[in-house]
N, C-alpha and C positions, 0 to 999 in steps of 0.2 A: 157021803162027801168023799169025794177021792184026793188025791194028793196034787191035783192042779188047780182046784178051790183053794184047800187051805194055802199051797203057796200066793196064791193071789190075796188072798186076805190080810194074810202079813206083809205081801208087799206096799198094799195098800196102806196098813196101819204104822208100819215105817215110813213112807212116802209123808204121811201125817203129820207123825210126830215130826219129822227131819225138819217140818214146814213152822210146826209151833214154834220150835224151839229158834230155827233162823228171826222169826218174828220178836222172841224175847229177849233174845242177844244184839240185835239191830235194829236200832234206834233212829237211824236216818243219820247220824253224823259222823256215819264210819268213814268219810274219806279223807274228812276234816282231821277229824282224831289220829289217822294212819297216818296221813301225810307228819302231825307233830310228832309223834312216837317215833318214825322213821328220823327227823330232822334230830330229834333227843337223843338216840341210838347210835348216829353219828358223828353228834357233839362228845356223847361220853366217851365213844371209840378211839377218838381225838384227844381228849383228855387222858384218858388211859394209857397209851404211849407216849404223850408228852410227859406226863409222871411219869414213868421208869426209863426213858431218855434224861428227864432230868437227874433220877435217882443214881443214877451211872455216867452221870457226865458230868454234874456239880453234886460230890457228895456233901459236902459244907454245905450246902442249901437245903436242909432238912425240913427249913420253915414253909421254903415254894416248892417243895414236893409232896409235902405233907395238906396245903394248899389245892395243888393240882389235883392232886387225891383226891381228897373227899368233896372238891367240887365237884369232879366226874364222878364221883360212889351219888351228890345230890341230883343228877341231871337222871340218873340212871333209877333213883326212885321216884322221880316223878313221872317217868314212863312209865314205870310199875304202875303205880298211881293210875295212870291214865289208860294202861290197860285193862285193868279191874273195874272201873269204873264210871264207864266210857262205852 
């Protein structure tokens, strides 16, 4: 067996695997799912700088930036969420 077999062998047995694993990871509603992850990712990005705009621009408002916060920290785990499991 010289060394232009075995590299075809492995190319082949990568080619393979590359194919399984696209199959197990894509489910058919990847465009669905990207489009909300993407739409999530820009809501929390939004959030995110509206908290710390608020946080330096009404410091008395501890309650709506604390608020802003962890509604953007919530928008941001459910993209997690939806990337894991999805």
């Amino acid at each position: 067996m010289n060394q232009e077999e075995i590299d075809k062998i492995i190319a082949e047995a990568v080619a393979d695997s590359k194919s399984k694993n696209k199959k197990k990871w894509h489910k058919g509603k990847g465009d669905q799912v990207a489009k909300a992850r993407r739409v999530l990712n820009w809501l929390f990005m939004i959030g995110f700088v509206a908290a710390i705009i608020i946080y330096f621009v009404l410091p008395e408002q501890r309650v709506l930036f604390f608020s802003v916060g962890f509604g953007a920290i919530a928008l941001k785990l459910v993209e997690f969420y939806l990337r894991f499991m999805f």
